[in-house]
Each structure stands twice: as structure tokens, then as C-alpha cells.
DRENNULUM-565791 format. One record per residue (C-alpha): residue number from 1; residue in one letter; x, y, z. Coordinates in Angstrom, 1 decimal. Each point is the difference from the previous one (the first is absolute). Layout:
% DRENNULUM-565791
resi:NUM, resn:a, east:X, north:Y, up:Z;
...
This chain:
% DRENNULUM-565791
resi:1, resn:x, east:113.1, north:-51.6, up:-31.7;
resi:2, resn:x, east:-0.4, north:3.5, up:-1.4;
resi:3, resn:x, east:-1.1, north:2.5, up:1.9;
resi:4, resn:x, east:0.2, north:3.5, up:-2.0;
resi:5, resn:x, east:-1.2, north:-1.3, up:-3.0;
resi:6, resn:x, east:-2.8, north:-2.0, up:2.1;
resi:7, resn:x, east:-3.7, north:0.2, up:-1.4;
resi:8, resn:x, east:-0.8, north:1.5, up:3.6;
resi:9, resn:x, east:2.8, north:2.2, up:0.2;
resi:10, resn:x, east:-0.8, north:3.9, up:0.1;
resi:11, resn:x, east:2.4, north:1.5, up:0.0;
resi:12, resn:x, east:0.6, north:-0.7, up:3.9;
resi:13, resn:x, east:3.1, north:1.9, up:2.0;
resi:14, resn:x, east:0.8, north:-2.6, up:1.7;
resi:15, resn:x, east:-0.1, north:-3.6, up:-0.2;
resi:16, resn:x, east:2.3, north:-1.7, up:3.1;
resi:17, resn:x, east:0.2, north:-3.5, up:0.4;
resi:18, resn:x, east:0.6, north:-1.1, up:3.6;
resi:19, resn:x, east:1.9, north:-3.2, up:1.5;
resi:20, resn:x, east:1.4, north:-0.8, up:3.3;
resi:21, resn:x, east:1.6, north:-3.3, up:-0.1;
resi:22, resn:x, east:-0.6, north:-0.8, up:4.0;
resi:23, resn:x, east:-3.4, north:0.7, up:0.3;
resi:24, resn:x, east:-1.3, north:-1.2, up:-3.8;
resi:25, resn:x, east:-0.8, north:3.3, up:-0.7;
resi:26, resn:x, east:-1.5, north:0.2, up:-3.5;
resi:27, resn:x, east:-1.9, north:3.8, up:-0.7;
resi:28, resn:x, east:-0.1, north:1.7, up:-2.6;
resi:29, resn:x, east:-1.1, north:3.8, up:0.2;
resi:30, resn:x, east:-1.1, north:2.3, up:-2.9;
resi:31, resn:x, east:0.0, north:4.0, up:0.7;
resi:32, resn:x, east:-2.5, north:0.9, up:-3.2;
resi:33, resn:x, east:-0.2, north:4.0, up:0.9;
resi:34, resn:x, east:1.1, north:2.7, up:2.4;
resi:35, resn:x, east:-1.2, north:2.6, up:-1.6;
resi:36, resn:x, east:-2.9, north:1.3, up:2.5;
resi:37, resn:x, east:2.5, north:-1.6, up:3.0;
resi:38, resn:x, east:1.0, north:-3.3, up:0.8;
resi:39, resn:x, east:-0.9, north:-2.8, up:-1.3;
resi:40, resn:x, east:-2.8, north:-2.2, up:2.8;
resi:41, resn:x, east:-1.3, north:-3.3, up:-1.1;
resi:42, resn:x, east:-0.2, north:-3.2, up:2.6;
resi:43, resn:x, east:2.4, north:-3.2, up:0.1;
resi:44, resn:x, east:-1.7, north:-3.4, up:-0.8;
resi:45, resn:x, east:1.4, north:-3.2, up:0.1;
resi:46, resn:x, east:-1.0, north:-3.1, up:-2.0;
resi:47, resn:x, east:1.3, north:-3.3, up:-1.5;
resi:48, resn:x, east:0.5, north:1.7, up:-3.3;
resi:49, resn:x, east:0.9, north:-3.2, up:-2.5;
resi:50, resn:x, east:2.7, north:1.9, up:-1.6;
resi:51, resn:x, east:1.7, north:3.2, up:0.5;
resi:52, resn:x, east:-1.1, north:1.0, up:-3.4;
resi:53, resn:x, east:-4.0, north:0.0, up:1.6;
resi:54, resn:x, east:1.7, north:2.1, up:2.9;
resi:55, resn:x, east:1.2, north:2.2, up:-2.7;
resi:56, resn:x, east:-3.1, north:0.7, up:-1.6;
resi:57, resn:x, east:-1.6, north:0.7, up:3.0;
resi:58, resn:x, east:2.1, north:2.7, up:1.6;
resi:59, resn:x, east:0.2, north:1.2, up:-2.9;
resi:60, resn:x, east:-4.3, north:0.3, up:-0.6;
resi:61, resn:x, east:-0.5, north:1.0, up:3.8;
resi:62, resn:x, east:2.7, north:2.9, up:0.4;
resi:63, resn:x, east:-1.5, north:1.8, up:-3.0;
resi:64, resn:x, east:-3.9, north:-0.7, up:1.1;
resi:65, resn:x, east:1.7, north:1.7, up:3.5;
resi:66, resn:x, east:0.8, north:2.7, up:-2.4;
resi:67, resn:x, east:-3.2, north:0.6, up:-1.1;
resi:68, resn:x, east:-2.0, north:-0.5, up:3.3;
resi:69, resn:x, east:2.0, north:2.1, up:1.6;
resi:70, resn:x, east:-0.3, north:3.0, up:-2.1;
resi:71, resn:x, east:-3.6, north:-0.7, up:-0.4;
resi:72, resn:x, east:-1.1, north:-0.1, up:3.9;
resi:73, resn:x, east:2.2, north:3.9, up:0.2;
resi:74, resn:x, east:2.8, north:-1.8, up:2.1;
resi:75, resn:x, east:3.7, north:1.5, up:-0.2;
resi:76, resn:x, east:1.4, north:-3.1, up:-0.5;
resi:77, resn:x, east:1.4, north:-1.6, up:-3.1;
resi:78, resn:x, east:-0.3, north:-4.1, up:-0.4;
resi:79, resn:x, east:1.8, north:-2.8, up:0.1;
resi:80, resn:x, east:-0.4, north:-3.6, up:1.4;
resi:81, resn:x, east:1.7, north:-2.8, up:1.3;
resi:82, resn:x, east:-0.1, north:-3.9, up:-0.1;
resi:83, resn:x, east:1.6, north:-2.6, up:1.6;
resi:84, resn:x, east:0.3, north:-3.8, up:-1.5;
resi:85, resn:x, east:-0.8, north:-2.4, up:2.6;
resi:86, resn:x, east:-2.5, north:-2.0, up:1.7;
resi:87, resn:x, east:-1.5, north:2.4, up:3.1;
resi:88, resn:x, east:-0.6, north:-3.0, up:1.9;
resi:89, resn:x, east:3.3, north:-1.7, up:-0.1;
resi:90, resn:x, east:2.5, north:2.6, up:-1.3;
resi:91, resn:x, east:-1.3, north:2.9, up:2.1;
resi:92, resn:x, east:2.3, north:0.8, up:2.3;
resi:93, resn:x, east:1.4, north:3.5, up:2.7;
resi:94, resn:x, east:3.5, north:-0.9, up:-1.8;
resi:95, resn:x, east:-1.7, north:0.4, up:-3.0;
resi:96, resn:x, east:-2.0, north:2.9, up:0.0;
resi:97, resn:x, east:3.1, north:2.1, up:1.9;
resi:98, resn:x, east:2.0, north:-0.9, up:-3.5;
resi:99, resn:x, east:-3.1, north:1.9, up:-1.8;
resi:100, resn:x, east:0.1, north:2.6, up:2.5;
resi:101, resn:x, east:3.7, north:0.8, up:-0.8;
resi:102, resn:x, east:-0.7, north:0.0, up:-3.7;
resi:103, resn:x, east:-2.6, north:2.5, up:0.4;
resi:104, resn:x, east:1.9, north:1.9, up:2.4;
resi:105, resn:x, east:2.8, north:-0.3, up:-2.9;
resi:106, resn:x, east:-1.9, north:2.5, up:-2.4;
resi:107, resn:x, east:-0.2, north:2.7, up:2.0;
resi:108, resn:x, east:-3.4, north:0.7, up:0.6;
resi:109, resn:x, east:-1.2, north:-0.2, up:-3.7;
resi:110, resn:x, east:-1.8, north:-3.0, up:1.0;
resi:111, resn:x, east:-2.5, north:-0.4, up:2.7;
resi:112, resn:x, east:-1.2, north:-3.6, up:0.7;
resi:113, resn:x, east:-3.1, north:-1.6, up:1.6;
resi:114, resn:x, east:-2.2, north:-2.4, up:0.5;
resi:115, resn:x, east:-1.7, north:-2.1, up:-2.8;
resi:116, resn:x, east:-0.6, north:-3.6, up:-0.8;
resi:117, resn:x, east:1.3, north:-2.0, up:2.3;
resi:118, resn:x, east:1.6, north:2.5, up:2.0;
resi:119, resn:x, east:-1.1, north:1.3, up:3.3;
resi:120, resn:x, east:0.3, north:3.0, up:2.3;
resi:121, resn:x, east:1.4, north:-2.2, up:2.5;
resi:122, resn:x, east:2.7, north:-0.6, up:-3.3;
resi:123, resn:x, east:0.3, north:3.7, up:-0.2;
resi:124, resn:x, east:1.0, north:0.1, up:3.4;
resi:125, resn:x, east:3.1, north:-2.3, up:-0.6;
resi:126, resn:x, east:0.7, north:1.8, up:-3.2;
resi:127, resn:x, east:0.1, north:3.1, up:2.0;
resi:128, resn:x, east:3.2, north:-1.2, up:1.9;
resi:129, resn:x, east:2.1, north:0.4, up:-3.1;
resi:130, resn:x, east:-1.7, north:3.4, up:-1.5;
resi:131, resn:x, east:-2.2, north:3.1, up:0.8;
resi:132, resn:x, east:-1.6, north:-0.3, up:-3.9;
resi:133, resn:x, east:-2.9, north:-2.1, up:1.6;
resi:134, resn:x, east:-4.0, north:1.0, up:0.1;
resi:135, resn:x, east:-3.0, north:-1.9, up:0.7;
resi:136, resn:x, east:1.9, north:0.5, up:3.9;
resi:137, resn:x, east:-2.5, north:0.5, up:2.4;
resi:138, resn:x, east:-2.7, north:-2.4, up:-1.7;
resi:139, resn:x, east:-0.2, north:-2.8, up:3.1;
resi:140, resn:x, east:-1.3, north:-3.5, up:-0.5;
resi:141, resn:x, east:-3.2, north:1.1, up:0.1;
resi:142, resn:x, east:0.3, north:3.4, up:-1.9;
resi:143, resn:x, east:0.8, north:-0.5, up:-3.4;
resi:144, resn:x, east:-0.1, north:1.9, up:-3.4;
resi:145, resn:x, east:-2.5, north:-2.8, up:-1.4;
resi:146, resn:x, east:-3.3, north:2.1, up:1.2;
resi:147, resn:x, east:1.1, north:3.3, up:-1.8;
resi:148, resn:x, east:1.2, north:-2.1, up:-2.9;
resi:149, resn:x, east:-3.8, north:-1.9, up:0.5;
resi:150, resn:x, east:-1.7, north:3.6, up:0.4;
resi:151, resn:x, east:1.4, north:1.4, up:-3.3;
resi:152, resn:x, east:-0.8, north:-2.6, up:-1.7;
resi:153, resn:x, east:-3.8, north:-0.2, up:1.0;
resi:154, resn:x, east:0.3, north:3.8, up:-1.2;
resi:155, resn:x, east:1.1, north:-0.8, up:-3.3;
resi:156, resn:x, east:-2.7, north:-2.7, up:-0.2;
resi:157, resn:x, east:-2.6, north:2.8, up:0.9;
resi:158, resn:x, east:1.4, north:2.0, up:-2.6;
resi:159, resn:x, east:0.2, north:-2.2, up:-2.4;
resi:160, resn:x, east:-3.4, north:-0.7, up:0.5;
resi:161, resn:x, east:-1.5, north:3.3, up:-0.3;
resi:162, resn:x, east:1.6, north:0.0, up:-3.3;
resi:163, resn:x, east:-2.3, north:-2.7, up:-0.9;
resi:164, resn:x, east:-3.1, north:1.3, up:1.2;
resi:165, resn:x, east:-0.3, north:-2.5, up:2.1;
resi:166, resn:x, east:-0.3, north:0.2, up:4.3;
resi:167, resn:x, east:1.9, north:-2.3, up:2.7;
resi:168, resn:x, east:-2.7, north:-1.3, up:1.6;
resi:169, resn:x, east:-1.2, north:-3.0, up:-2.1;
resi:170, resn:x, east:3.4, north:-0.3, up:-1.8;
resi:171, resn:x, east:1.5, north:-3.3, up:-0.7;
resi:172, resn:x, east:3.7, north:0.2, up:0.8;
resi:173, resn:x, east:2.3, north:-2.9, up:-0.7;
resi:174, resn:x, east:3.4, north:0.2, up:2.9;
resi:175, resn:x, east:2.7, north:-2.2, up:-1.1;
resi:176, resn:x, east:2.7, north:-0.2, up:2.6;
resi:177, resn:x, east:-1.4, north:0.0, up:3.5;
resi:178, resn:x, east:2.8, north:1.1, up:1.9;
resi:179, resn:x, east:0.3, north:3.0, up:2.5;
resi:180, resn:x, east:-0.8, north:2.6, up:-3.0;
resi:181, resn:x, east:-2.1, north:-2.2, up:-1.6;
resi:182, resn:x, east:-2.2, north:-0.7, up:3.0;
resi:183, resn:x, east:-0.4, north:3.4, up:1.4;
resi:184, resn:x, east:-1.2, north:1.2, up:-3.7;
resi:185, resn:x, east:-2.8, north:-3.1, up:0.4;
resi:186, resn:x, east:-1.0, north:1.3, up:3.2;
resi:187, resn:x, east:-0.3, north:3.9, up:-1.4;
resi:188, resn:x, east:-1.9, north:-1.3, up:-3.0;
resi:189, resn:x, east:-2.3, north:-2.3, up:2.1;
resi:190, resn:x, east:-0.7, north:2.9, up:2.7;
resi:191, resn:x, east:-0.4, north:2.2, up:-3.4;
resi:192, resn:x, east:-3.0, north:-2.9, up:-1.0;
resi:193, resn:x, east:1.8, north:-1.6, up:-2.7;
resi:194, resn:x, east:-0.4, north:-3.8, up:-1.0;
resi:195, resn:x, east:3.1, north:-1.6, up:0.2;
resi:196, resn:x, east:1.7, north:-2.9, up:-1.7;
resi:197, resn:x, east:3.2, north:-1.1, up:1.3;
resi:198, resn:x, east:2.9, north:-2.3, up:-0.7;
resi:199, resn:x, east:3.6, north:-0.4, up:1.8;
resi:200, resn:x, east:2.3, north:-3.3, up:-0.3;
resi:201, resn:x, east:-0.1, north:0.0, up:3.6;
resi:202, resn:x, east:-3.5, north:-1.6, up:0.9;
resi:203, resn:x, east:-0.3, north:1.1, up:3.6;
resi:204, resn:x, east:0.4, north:3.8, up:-1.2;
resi:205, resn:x, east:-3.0, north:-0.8, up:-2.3;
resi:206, resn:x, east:-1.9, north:-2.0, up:2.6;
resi:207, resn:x, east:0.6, north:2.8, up:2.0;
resi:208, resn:x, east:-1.8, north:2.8, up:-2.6;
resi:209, resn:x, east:-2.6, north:-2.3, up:-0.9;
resi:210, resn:x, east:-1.1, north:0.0, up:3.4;
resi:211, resn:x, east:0.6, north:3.6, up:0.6;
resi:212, resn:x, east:-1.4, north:1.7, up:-2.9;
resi:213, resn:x, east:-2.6, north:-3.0, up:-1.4;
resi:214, resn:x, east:2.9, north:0.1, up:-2.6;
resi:215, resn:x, east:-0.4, north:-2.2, up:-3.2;
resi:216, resn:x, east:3.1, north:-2.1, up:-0.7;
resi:217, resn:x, east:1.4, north:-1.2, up:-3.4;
resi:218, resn:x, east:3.2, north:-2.4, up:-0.4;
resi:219, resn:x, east:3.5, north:2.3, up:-0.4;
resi:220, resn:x, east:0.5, north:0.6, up:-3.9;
resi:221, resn:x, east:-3.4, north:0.6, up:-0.5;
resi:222, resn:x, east:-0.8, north:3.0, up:1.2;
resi:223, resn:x, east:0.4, north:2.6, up:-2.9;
resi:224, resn:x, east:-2.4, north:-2.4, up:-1.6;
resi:225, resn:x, east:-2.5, north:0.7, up:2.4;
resi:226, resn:x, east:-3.3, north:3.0, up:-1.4;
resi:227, resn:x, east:0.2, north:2.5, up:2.1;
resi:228, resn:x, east:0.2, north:4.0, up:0.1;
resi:229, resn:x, east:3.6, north:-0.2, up:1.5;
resi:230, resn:x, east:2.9, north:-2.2, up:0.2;
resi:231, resn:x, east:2.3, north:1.3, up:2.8;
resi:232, resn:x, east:3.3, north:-2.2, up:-0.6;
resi:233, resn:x, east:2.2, north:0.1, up:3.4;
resi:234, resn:x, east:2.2, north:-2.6, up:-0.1;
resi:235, resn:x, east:3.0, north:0.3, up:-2.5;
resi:236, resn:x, east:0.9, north:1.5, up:-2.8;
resi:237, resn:x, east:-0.3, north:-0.8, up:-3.8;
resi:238, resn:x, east:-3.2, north:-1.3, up:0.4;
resi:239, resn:x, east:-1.5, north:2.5, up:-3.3;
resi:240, resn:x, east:1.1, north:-1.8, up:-3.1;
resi:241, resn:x, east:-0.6, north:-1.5, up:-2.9;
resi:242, resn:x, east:-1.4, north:-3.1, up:0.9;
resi:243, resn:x, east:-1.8, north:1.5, up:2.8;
resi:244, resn:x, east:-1.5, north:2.7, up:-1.6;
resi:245, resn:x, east:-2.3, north:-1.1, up:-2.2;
resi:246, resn:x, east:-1.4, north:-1.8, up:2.7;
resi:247, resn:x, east:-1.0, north:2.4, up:2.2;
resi:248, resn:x, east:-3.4, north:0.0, up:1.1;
resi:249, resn:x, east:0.1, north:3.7, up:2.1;
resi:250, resn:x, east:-0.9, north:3.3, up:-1.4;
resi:251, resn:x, east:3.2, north:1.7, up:2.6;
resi:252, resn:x, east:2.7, north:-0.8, up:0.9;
resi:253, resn:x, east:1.5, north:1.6, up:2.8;
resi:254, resn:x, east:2.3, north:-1.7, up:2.9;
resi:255, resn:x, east:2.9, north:-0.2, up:2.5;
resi:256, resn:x, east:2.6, north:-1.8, up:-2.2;
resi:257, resn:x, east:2.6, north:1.2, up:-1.5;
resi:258, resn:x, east:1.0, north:0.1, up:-3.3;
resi:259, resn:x, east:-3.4, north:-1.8, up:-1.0;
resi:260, resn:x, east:1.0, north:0.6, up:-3.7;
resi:261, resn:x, east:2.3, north:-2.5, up:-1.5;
resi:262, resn:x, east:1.0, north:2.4, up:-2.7;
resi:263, resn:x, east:-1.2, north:3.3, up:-1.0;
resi:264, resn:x, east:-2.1, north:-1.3, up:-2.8;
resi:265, resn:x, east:-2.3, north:-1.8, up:2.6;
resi:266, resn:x, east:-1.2, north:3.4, up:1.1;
resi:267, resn:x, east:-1.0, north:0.7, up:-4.0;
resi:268, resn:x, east:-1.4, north:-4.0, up:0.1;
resi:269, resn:x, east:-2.3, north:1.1, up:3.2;
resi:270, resn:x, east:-1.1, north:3.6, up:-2.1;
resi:271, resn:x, east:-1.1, north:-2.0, up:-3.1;
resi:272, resn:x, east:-1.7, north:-2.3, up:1.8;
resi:273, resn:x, east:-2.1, north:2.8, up:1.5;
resi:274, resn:x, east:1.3, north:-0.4, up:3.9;
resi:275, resn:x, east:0.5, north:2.8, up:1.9;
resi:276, resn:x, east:3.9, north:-0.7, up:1.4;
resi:277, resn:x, east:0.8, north:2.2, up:3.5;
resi:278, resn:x, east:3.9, north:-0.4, up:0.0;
resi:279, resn:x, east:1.2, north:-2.0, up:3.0;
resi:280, resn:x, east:2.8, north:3.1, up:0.7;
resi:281, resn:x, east:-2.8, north:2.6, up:0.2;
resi:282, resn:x, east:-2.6, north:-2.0, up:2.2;
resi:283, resn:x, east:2.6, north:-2.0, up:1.8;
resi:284, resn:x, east:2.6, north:3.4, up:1.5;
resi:285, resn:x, east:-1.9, north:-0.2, up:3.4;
resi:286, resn:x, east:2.9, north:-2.1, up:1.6;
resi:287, resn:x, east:2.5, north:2.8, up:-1.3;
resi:288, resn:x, east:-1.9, north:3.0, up:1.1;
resi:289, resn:x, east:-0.4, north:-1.6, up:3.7;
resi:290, resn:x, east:3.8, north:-0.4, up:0.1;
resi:291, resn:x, east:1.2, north:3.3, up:2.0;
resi:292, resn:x, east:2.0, north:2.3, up:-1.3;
resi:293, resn:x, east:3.9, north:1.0, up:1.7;
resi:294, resn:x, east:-1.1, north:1.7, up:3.4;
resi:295, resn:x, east:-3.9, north:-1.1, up:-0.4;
resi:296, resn:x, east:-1.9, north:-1.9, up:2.9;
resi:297, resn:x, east:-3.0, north:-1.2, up:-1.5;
resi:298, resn:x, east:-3.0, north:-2.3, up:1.7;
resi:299, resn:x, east:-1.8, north:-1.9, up:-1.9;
resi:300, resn:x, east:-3.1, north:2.2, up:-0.4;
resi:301, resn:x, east:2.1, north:2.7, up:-1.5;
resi:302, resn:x, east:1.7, north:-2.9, up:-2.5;
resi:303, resn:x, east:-3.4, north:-0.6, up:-0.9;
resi:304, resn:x, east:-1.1, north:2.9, up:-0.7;
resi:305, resn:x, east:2.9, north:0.5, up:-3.0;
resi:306, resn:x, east:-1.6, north:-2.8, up:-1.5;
resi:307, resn:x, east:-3.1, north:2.4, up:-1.0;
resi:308, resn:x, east:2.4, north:2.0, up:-2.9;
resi:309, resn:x, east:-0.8, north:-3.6, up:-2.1;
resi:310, resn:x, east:-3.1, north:1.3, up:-0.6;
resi:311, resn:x, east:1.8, north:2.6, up:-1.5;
resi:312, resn:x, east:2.5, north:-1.5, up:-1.9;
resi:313, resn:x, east:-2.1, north:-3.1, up:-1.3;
resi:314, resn:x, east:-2.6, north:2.2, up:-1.4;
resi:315, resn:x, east:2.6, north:2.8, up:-1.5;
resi:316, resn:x, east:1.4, north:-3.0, up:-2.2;
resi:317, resn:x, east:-3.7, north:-1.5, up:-0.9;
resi:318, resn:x, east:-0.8, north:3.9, up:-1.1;
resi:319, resn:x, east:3.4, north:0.3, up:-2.1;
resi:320, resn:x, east:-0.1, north:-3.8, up:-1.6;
resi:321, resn:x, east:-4.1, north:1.2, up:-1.1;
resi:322, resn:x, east:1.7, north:3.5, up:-0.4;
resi:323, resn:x, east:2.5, north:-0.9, up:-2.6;
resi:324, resn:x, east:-1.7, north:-3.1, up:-1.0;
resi:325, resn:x, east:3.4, north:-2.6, up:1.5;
resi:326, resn:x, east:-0.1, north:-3.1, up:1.8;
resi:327, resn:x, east:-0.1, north:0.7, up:3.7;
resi:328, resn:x, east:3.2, north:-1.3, up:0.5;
resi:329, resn:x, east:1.3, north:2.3, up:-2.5;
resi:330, resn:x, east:-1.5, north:2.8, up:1.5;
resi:331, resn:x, east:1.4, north:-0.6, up:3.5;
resi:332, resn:x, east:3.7, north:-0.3, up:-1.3;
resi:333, resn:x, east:-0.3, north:3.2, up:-1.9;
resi:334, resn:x, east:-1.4, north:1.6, up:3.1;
resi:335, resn:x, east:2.9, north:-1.0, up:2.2;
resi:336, resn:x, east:2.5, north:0.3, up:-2.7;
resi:337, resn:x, east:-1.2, north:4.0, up:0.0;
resi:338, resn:x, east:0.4, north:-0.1, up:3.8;
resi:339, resn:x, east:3.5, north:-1.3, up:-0.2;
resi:340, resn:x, east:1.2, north:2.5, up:-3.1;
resi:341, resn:x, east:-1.6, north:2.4, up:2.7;
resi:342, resn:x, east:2.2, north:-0.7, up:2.5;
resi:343, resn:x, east:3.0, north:-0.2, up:-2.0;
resi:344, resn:x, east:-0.4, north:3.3, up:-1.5;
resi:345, resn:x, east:-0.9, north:1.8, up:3.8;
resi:346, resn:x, east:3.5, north:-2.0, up:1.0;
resi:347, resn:x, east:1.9, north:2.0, up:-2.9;
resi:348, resn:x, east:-1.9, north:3.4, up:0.9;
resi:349, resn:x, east:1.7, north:0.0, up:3.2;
């Protein structure tokens, strides 16, 4: 398995695999820039079929952590963290303490927290081992998903003014209806947009058809579906080319990450003519409601970070029209800028 001369390798600091023999401990954790501070980005756990797939996908997230970071104006570089297991079997407090120590190992460069399949109750237990911990604070009931939800819907808005076209009467297409996904249905149906929904767990779609007067459509087929947005918020890769030339919305713009498969599905979506908000722009709301060292935020003021997206997503729209790029293109550029920024105030002092 290569890692340095890895498709998705760029140029990463750090790349630590992680094992503790006792606990079946199996992490790997990818520091992609420090530059504007350390490097933030959550810890998800999934039944990865080979550590190769792990590989690619610390590798994608800790750089789209770069980016989203330096986009939403945090001092924080990015990095991410995954764990290869099953959360319902292999979860266990032995286990995430052994990830605590690793993090704890590098010294503060990397700062973990919640993600898929993680939990703040998780970060708790992490916390025994190290201090490099956010998301602490968030209870059961007070999560990151409705700031990551709000900033979202404001990229959707955005996006939409872009097209001319208002919220109220749009025809949205959620994929993915779990906490994010949900609390973006409800802000689009409270905004008056007509939603059609799909999720592989039937009761959550039961649950927005009854809600929201939702539409549903069979999982797979939503990118299919003609609408004036398709707001993917499940997981990643979902952009591609089989998918894209399917696509029935004139937006995208969603809650996953890394919806792109490759980079070339971001100039797929501009030639067919779809307007593509990138998922680490409209998706940072999660990030910005993570406090800061010494910060003790509610939940109103972590909301109320979400509202730079507006910002940011239309500052990439303007400089993709601008300099006539994809979208995507136009958003690493803008965060690449932001990091050579940092690097060169670090040097001045």
C-alpha cells in the first residue's frame, strides 16, 4: 500500500497509522496542514473493506479539512481520522482510549472530533487519554448537525440566487436523511420548498414524508430525479462518471463530503451546465460551531458562525464566473491563497 506516492496524497505532514493490539485498535490519522494552526478534522469509524479504502479516505477528508478550514476564517489547519471497524460491534471505551493516546501522541498537531459514527458521548471517552478533543460540550441533544444543517441551507440559498431562481417553490432532492440531512429538510420546507426525499432507512423517510408532504424516490435514484437542486447528504463520491450524466438538477449543493469522486467530476458537472456548490464551502457549519481553546459557546452563538457561508459560497461562485473555472476549482485556489497566506504571516514573525 503506498501512501506518498498515493493518487490522494498531497503532500500531507503526517500520515500515522495507529494499532493497539488489546483493544483492536485500527486508526489511521492524516495531519494535511498546520500552516494557519493545528490541524482539526473529526474521527469516523466504519467497516472500511480494505485498509487501502481507509487510505484513500483520510487521505481525501484531511485535505477537504484543509480547505474548509481556511475557507470559514478558522486558525486551524486540517487533518482527519478513521478508524476500521464495525461501530456496532467493534466500538468499544478500550478502544476509543487507544485513539485518544495516539492523538495525544502528536502533540497537539492534531485535534479530533466527532464524525460518522462517532459521538460526543465517544469524545467523552476519548477525552480520558488526551486534551486534543472538540465537539466537548455538545450533549446528546446539542450536536454540531444543526450548524452543519444551517450552512448548508445557506449555500443552497446562495446557490440559488445564482440562478435566478427563489426558495419558495424550489424542488430540492435530500439524499441522506440523517441528523444533518433532516434538519436541512426541515429549513427548506419552513423556507417553502418542495421536497423529494430518499434515505435507506425507511422509517427516516416515512418520517419526512409525513413531516414535510415530502416526495420519496427508491435510494440510487435520486440524482436522477428533475429538480432545481440535488442536496446529496449521505456519503461521499456520489459525483462521478456514471452518475453525472444522469443528473436531473440544475444545483448541486449538500452536506456530504467529498461528493466529487475525482476532480474531473467537478469539470463533468460545469460542462453539463450544473451549478456545483462544493460540499467543503456549504458544509463548514459543524467546524465553525466547534469552540475555539478557552471559548464557551451556546448554540445560538454556533449558529450564528454558520451565516459567513453566505459569504464564502458566493466569493467562490463570483471567482469560478470571475475567472471563468469550475467551481470546485475556484474554491481550492481560494483556500490554497488563504493557506500560502498563513504560511507567509508565520515566516514574517
Amino acid at each position: 500500500m503506498q501512501v506518498f506516492t498515493h493518487s490522494e496524497f498531497d503532500g500531507h505532514e503526517t500520515v500515522a497509522f495507529c494499532h493497539d493490539k488489546a483493544s483492536g485498535l485500527r486508526a489511521i490519522i492524516a495531519i494535511h496542514d498546520t500552516r494557519l494552526g493545528p490541524a482539526l478534522g473529526g474521527c469516523r469509524m466504519l467497516p472500511y473493506t480494505s485498509e487501502a479504502e481507509a487510505l484513500t479516505d483520510v487521505l481525501r477528508l484531511s485535505r477537504g479539512m484543509s480547505y474548509k478550514n481556511a475557507l470559514a476564517g478558522l486558525p486551524l489547519g486540517g487533518g482527519k481520522s478513521v478508524i476500521i471497524g464495525d461501530p456496532r460491534q467493534d466500538k468499544t471505551p478500550a478502544l476509543l482510549e487507544a485513539f485518544g493516546a495516539f492523538v495525544e501522541g502528536l502533540n497537539g498537531r492534531y485535534i479530533t472530533a466527532e464524525d460518522s459514527n462517532t459521538s460526543p458521548a465517544d469524545m467523552e471517552i476519548i477525552a480520558r487519554r488526551t486534551a486534543h478533543v472538540r465537539n466537548m460540550g455538545f450533549g446528546p441533544d446539542d450536536n454540531p448537525s444543526p450548524v452543519t444543517a444551517l450552512g448548508t441551507f445557506y449555500g443552497i440559498e446562495v446557490g440559488l440566487e445564482v440562478l435566478g431562481l427563489p426558495m419558495d417553490g424550489a424542488k430540492v432532492v435530500v439524499e441522506g436523511l440523517g441528523k444533518v440531512g433532516m434538519d436541512l429538510a426541515a429549513r427548506l420546507h419552513a423556507a417553502g420548498a418542495r421536497l423529494v426525499v430518499t434515505d435507506v432507512n425507511a422509517q427516516a423517510v416515512a418520517e419526512a414524508v409525513a413531516r414535510f408532504g415530502a416526495e420519496a424516490v427508491a435510494p440510487g435514484t435520486a440524482h436522477r430525479v428533475q429538480a432545481d437542486v440535488y442536496a446529496p447528504c449521505a456519503l461521499g463520491a456520489g459525483l462521478n462518471a456514471r452518475t453525472i450524466p444522469e443528473l436531473g438538477a440544475r444545483m448541486v449543493a449538500g452536506a456530504a463530503n467529498n461528493q466529487l469522486e475525482t476532480p474531473q467530476d467537478g469539470d463533468r458537472l460545469q460542462a453539463r451546465g450544473v451549478l456545483y456548490c462544493p460540499d467543503y464551502v456549504v458544509n463548514a457549519g459543524g467546524v465553525l460551531g466547534i469552540p475555539l481553546p478557552g471559548e464557551r459557546l451556546t448554540m445560538a452563538e454556533r449558529m450564528a458562525r454558520a451565516t459567513v457561508i453566505q459569504r464564502t459560497t458566493r466569493d467562490v461562485l463570483d471567482l469560478a464566473v470571475e475567472r471563468d473555472i469550475p467551481t470546485h476549482t475556484a474554491a481550492d485556489r481560494l483556500a490554497q491563497e488563504i493557506l500560502s497566506g498563513g504560511a507567509m504571516r508565520l515566516a514574517a514573525e
